[in-house]
C-alpha positions as CSV (number, residue, x, y, z in Angstrom):
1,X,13.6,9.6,11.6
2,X,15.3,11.9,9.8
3,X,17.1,12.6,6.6
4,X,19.7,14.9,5.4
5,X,19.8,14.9,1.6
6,X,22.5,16.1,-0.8
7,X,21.1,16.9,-4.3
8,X,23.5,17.9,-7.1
9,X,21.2,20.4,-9.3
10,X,24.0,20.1,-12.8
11,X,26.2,17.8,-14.7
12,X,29.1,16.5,-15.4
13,X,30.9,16.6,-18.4
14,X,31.0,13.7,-20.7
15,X,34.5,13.1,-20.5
16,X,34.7,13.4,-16.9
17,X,31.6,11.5,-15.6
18,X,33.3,7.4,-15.0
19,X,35.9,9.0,-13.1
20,X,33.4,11.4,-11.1
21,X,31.1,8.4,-10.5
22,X,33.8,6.3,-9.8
23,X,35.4,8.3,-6.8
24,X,32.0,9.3,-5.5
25,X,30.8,5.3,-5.6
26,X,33.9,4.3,-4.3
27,X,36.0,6.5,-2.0
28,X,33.4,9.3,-1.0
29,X,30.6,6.9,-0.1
30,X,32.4,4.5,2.2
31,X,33.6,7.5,4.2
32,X,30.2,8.9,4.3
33,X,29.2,5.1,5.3
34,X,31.5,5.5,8.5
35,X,29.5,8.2,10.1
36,X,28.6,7.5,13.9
37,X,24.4,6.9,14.1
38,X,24.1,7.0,10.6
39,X,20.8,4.0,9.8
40,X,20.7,4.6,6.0
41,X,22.8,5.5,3.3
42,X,21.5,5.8,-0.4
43,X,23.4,7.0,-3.8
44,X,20.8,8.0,-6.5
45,X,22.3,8.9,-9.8
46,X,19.5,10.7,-12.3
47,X,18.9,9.4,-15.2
48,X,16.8,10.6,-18.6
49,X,13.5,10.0,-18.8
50,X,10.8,10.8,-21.5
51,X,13.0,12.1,-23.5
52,X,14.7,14.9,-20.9
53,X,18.3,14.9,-19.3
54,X,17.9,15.0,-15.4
55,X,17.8,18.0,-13.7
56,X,19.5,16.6,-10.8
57,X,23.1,14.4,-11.3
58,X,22.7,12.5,-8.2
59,X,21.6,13.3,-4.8
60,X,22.4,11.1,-1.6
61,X,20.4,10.7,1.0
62,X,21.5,9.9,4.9
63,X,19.2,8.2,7.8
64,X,19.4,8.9,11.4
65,X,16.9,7.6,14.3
66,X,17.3,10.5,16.1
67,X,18.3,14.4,15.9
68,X,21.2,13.1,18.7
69,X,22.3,11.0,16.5
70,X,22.4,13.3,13.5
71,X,24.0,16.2,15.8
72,X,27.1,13.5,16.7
73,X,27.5,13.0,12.8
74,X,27.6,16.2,12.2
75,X,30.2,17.0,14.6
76,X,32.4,13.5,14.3
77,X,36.2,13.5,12.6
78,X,35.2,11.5,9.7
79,X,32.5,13.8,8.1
80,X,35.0,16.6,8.8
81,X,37.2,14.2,6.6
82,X,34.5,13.2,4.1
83,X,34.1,17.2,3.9
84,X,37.5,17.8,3.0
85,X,37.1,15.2,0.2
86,X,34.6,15.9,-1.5
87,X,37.2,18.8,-2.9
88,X,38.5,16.2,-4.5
89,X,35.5,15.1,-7.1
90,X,33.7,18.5,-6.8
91,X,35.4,20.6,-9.3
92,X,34.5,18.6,-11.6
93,X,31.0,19.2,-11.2
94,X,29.0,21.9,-13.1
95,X,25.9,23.1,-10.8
96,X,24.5,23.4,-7.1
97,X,24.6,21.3,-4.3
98,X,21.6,21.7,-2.0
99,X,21.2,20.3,1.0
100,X,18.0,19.3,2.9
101,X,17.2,18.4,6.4
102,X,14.2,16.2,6.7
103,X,11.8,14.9,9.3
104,X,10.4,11.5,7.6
105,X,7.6,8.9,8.3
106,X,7.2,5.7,6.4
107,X,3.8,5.1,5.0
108,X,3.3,1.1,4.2
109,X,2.7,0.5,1.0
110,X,-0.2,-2.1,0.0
111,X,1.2,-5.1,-2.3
């Protein structure tokens, strides 16, 4: 399997972040959702822990079975559409955006 992943290294301000979140949850996402081959789709927001902000707003993170599969995302109409959206929550993000191509195995987990 693998996994593209989006991480957002940076913030948002305070005044800005329902209507970032907002968009993101609900317009960018179900575009995103729409990709051909895509298996998985998560939205992780960060959140403050032991007493630190996150380092990372929110990264998503994108299954595919295969590298075919990946390759016909990458190349379909709608992530060239979800592309040209995301100028539309962007700017009002303060920070990086890195993006990570993974190979991934699931290890079971003993209950």
């Amino acid at each position: 399997m693998l996994k593209l992943c989006a991480y957002y290294e940076g913030d948002v301000a305070e005044a800005d972040r329902q209507r970032f979140d907002d968009y993101v949850r609900d317009v960018h996402m179900p575009l995103v959702a729409r990709y051909p081959g895509l298996k998985s789709l998560r939205y992780q927001k960060g959140v403050a822990w032991n007493g630190t902000a996150p380092d990372y707003y929110h990264a998503f993170e994108l299954g595919f079975e295969n590298r075919a599969d990946f390759d016909r995302a990458m190349a379909s109409e709608i992530r060239q559409t979800a592309r040209e959206d995301v100028g539309n929550f962007l700017p009002l993000f303060r920070g990086k955006v890195r993006h990570v191509l993974y190979e991934t195995d699931e290890i079971p987990v003993r209950g």
